[in-house]
VOGU-3710 file (C-alpha; in Angstrom, 3 decimals, decimal comma):
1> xxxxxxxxxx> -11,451/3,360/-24,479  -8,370/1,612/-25,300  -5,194/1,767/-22,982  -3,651/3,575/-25,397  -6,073/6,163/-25,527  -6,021/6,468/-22,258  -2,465/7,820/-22,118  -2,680/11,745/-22,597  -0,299/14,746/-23,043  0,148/16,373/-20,316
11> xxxxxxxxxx> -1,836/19,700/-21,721  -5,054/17,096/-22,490  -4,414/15,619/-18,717  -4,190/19,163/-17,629  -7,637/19,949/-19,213  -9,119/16,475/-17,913  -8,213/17,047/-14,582  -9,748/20,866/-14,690  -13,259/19,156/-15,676  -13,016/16,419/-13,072
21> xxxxxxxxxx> -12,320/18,783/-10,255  -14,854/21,274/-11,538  -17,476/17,836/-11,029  -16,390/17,814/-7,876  -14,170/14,571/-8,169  -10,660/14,363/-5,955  -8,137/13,908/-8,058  -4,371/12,371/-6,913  -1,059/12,236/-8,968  1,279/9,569/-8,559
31> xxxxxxxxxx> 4,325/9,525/-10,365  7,479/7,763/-11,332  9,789/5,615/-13,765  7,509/2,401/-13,509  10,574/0,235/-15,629  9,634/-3,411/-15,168  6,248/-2,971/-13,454  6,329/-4,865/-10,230  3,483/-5,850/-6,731  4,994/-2,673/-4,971
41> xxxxxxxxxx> 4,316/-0,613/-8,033  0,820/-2,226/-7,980  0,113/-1,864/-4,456  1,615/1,903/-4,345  -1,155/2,754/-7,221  -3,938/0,988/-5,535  -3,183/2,639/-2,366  -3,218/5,988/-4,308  -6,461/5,720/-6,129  -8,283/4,389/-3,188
51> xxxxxxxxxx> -7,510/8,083/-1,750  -9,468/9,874/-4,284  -11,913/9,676/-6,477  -9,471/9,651/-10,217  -5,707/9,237/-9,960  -3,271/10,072/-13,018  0,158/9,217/-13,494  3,067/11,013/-14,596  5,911/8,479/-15,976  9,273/10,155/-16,502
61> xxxxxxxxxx> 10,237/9,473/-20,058  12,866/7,569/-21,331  15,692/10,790/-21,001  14,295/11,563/-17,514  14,315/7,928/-16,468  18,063/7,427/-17,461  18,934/10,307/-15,515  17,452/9,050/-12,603  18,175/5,269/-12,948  21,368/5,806/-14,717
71> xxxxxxxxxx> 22,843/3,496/-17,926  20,975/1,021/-19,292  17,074/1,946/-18,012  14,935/2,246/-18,725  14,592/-1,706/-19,647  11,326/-0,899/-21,242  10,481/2,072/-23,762  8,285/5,188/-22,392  5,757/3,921/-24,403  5,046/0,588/-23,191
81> xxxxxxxxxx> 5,835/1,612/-20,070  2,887/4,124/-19,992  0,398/2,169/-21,759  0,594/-1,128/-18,745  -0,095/1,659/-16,364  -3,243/2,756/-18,287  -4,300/-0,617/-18,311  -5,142/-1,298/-14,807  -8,022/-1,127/-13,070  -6,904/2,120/-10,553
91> xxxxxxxxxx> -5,744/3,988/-13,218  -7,562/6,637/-15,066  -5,141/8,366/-17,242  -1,410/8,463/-17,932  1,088/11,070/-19,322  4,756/11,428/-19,843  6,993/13,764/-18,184  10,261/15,027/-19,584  11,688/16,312/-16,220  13,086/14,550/-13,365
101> xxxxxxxxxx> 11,335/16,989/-11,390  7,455/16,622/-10,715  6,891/20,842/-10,087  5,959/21,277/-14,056  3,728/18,594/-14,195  2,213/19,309/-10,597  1,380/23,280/-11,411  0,232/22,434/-14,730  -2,180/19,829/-12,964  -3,197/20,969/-9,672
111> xxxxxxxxxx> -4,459/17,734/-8,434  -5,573/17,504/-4,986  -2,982/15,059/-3,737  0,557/13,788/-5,099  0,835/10,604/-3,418  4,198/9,301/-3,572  5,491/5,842/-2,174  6,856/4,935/1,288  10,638/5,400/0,775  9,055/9,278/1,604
121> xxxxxxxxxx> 7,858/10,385/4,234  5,661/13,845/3,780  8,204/15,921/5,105  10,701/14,744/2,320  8,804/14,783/-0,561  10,940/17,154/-2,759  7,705/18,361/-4,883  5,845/19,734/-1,192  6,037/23,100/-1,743  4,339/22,761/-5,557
131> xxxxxxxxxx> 1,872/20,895/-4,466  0,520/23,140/-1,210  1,213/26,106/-3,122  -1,392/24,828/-5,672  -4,180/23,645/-2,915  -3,029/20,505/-2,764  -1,325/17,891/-0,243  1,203/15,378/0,210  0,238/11,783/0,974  1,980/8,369/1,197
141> xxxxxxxxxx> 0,839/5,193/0,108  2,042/1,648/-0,584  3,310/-1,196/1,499  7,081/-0,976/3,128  9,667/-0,590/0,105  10,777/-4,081/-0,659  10,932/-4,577/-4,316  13,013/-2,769/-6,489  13,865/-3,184/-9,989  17,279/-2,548/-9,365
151> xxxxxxxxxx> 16,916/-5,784/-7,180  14,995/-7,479/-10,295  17,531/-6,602/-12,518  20,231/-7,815/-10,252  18,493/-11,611/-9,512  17,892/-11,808/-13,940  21,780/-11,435/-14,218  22,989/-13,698/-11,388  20,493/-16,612/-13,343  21,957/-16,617/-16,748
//
């Protein structure tokens, strides 16, 4: 399967999830704008898949990741951005997301976990209650929060 082809809508993810959970497979969600893929990115996804047996990833579009990044992001289109992700190795399927908000794609999903980065702690993931009321749980994964595209962004400017 292609990378492309492994980046879904989120009613097909919805329907591969169903039949991976009905196997008996763990399935976690990790989410988020992924512009200028990065190590922490990387090492926030492997973290995630090693705590269940698939994990999908919801990347916010190009309208929900200039709402939450602000002017000028994302750098790279929805697009490309979603078909990296499906290209590595801990990654088993990719959607877009609209929203800003992870509650549509979490109830339409019920994974098992949403595993978000460390910059949460499972008390302040926003998306808790969607995910418990749906059987799920909260989990954190990654190393400490120390690259940033922001930060990428900022050191590509200051060298030309």
């Amino acid at each position: 399967m292609s990378n492309a082809g492994r980046v879904v809508s989120r009613e097909e993810l919805a329907a591969w999830v169903a039949a991976e959970r009905a196997a008996g497979r763990r399935v976690a969600l990790a989410n988020g704008v992924f512009d200028l893929l990065h190590v922490g990115h990387l090492r926030y996804l492997e973290a995630a898949a090693a705590m269940a047996d698939r994990l999908v990833v919801a990347v916010n579009d190009d309208g929900a990741a200039r709402a939450l990044k602000g002017e000028g992001r994302p750098v790279v289109p929805a697009a490309e951005r979603a078909e990296l992700l499906a290209g590595l190795r801990c990654v088993d399927r990719v959607c877009l997301v609209p929203e800003t908000d992870m509650k549509p794609t979490i109830e339409a999903l019920r994974p098992d976990l949403q595993v978000k980065g460390t910059d949460y702690t499972e008390d302040s993931v926003p998306e808790r209650a969607a995910i418990e009321a749906c059987g799920g749980r909260v989990a954190i994964a990654g190393d400490p929060k120390d690259h940033a595209v922001t930060d990428l962004i900022h050191q590509i400017k200051k060298r030309r």
